[in-house]
C-alpha positions as CSV (number, residue, x, y, z in Angstrom):
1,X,1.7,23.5,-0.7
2,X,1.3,21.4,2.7
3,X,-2.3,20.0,2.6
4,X,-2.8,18.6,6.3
5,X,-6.0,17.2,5.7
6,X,-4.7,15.4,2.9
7,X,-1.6,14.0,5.0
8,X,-3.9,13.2,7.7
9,X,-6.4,11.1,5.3
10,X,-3.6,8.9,4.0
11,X,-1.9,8.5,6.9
12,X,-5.3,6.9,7.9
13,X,-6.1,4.6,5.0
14,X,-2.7,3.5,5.7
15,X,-3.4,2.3,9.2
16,X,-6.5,0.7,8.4
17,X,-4.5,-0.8,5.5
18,X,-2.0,-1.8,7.9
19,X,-4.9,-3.0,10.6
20,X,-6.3,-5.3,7.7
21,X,-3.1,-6.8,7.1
22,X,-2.1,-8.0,10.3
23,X,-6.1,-9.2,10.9
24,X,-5.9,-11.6,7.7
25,X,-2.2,-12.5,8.9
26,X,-4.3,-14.1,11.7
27,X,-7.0,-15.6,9.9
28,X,-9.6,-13.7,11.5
29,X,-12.9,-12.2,9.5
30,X,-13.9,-8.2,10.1
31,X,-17.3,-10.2,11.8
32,X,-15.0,-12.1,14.2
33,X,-12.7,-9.2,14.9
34,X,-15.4,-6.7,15.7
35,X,-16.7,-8.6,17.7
36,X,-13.6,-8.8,19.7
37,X,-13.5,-4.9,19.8
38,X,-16.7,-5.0,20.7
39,X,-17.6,-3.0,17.1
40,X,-20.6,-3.6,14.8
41,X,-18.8,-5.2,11.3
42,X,-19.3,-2.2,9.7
43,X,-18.1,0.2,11.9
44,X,-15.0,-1.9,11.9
45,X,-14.8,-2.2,8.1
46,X,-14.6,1.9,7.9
47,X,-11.6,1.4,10.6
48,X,-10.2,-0.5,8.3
49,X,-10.4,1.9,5.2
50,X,-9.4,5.0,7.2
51,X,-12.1,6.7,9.0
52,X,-11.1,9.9,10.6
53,X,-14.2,9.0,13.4
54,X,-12.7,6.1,14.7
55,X,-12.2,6.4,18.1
56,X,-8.4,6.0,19.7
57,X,-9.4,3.7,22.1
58,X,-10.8,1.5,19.2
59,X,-7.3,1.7,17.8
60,X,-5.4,1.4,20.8
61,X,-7.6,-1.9,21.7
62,X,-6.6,-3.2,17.8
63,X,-3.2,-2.8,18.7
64,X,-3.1,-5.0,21.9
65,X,-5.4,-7.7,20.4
66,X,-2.5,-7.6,18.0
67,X,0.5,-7.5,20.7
68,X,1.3,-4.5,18.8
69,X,0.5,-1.9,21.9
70,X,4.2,-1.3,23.0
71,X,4.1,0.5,19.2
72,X,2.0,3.4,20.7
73,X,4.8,4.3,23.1
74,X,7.4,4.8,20.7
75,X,4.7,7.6,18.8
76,X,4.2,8.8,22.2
77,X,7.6,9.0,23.5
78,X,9.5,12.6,24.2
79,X,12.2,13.4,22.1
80,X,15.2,12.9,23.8
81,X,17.7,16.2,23.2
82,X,21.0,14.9,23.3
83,X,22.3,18.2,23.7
84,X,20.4,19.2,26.4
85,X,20.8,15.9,28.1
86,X,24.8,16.5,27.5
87,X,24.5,19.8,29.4
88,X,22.6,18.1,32.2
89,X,25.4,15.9,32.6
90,X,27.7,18.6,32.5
91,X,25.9,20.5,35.1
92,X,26.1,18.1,37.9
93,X,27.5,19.6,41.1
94,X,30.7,18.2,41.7
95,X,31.5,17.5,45.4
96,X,33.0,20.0,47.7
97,X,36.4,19.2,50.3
98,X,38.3,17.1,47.1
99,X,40.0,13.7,48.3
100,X,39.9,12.3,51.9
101,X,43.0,10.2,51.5
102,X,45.7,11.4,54.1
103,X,43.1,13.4,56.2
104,X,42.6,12.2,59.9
């Protein structure tokens, strides 16, 4: 059986995993990068083990610190329909009156 809440959790403890990563990629203490995010250490230590109260904006402000915003577009971005974008194509009115070669 589906358990969203479950999905949800470790879908969270996996960003924060992620979000600890890249911050010890960069050398950088939780002290130091709260501080950046303008967070208290601790708050930003329960960012980093999954907290489902962290704010998106705190998340969103990670990401750019990180040069990682431009990730947030592709979970953002509309599904393109490729057959509904074929049958726009398709669609297009074609123009009336045919060639003008040879008219005068």
């Amino acid at each position: 059986m589906f358990n969203k809440n479950m999905d949800i959790e470790s879908l969270l403890k996996h960003l924060g995993q992620r979000l600890k990563e890249a911050r010890l990629a960069r050398n950088e203490s939780q002290e130091l990068f709260a501080q950046r995010l303008g967070l208290s250490r601790q708050s930003y230590s329960r960012m980093e083990k999954g907290s489902p109260q962290t704010l998106i904006g705190n998340w969103l402000e990670a990401s750019s610190i990180l040069n990682r915003l431009d990730t947030w577009y592709g979970v953002l971005a509309e599904k393109e329909d490729l057959f509904a974008k074929f049958a726009k194509k398709s669609s297009k009115r074609q123009r009336a009156g045919g060639s003008r070669k040879g008219r005068k």
